[in-house]
Residue frames as qw, qx, qy, qz and C-alpha x, y, z in Angstrom:
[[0.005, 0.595, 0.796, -0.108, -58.58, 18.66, -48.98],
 [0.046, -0.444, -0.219, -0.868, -60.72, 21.93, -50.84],
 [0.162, -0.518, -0.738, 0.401, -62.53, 23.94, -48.42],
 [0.051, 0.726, 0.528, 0.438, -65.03, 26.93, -48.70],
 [0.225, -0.509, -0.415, 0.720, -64.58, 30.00, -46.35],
 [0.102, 0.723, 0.190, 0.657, -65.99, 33.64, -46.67],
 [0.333, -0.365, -0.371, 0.786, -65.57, 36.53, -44.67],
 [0.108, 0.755, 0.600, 0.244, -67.27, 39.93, -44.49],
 [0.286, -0.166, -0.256, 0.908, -65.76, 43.38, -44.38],
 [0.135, 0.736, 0.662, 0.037, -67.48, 46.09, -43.54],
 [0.341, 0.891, 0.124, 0.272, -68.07, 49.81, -45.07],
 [0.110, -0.906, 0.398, -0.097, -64.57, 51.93, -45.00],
 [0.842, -0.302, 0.365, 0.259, -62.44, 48.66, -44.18],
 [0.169, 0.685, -0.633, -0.319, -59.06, 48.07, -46.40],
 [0.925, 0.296, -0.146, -0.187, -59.83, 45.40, -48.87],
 [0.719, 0.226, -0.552, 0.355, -56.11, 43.69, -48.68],
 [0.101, -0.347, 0.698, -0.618, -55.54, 44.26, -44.60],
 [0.837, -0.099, 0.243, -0.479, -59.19, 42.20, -44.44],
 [0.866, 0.287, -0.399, -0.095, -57.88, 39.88, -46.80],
 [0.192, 0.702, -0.520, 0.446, -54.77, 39.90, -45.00],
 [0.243, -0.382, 0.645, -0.616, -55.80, 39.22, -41.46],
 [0.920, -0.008, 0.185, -0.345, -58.27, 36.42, -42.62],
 [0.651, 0.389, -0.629, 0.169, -55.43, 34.57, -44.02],
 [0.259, 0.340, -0.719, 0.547, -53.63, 34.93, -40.94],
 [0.656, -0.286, 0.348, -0.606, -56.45, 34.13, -38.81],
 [0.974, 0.156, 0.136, -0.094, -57.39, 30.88, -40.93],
 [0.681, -0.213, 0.673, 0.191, -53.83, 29.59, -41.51],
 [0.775, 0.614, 0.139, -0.058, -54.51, 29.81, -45.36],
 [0.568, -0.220, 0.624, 0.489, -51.08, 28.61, -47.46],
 [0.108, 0.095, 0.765, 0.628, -52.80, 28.34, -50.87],
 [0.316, 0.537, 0.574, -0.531, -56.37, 30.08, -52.04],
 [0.254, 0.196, 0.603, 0.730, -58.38, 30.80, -54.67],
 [0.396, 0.317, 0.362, -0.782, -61.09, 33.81, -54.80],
 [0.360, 0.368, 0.845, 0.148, -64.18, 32.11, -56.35],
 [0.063, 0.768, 0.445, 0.455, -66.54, 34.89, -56.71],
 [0.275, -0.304, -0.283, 0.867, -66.91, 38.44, -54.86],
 [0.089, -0.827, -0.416, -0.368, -69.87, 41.04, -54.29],
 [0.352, -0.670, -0.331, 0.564, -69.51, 44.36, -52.97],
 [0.239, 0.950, 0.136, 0.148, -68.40, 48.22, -53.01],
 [0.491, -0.066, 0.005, 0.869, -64.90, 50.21, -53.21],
 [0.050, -0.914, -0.038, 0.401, -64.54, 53.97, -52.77],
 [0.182, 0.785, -0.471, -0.357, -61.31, 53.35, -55.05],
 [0.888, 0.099, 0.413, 0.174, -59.73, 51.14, -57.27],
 [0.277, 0.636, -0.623, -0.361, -56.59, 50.24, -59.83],
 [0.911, 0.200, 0.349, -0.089, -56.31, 47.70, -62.24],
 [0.153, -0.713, 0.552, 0.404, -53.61, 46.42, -63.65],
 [0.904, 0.319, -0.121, -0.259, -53.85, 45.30, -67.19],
 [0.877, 0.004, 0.477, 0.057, -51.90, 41.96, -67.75],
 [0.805, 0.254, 0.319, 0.430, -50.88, 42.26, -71.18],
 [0.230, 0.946, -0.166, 0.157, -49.49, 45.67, -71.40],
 [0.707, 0.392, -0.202, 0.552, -45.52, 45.63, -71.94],
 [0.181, 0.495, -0.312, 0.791, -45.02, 48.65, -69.91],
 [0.311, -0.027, -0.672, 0.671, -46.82, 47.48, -66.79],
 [0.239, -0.437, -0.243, -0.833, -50.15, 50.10, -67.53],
 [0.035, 0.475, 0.821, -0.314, -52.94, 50.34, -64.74],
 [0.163, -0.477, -0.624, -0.597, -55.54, 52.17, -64.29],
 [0.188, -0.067, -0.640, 0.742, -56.63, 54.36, -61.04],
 [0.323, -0.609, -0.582, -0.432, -60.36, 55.06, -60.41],
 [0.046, -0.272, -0.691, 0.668, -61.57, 56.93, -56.74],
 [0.566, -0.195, -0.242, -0.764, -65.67, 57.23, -57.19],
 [0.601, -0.150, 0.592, -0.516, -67.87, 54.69, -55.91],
 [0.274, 0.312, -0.863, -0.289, -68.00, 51.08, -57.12],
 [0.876, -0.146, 0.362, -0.282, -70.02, 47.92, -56.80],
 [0.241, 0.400, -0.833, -0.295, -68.25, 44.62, -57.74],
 [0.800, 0.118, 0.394, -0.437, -70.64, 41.92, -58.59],
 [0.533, -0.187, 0.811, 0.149, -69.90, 38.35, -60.04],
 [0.483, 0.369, -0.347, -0.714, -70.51, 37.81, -63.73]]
């Protein structure tokens, strides 16, 4: 059975320890992120099809907003 949750961190938190502890709060096994608005102080991205593994390491100020 599919259910819907969201959660809300707020300014300064650690994106993956929020994520983290809502799992473990809700019991989640299996998830899928649908969509996702907010801001980061930093960020890396790792690209997918690069052979060697590339990212990418950013520390400025971000919004991330659903396309």
């Amino acid at each position: 059975m599919a259910s819907c949750l969201l959660f809300r961190l707020t300014p300064g938190d650690d994106l993956f320890l929020g994520m983290e502890q809502f799992i473990a709060r809700n019991n989640i096994r299996s998830a899928a992120i649908i969509t996702c608005v907010g801001s980061l102080s930093k960020a890396m991205i790792r690209f997918a099809d690069q052979q060697d593994g590339m990212s990418r390491h950013w520390k400025d100020r971000f919004k991330l907003y659903p396309w």
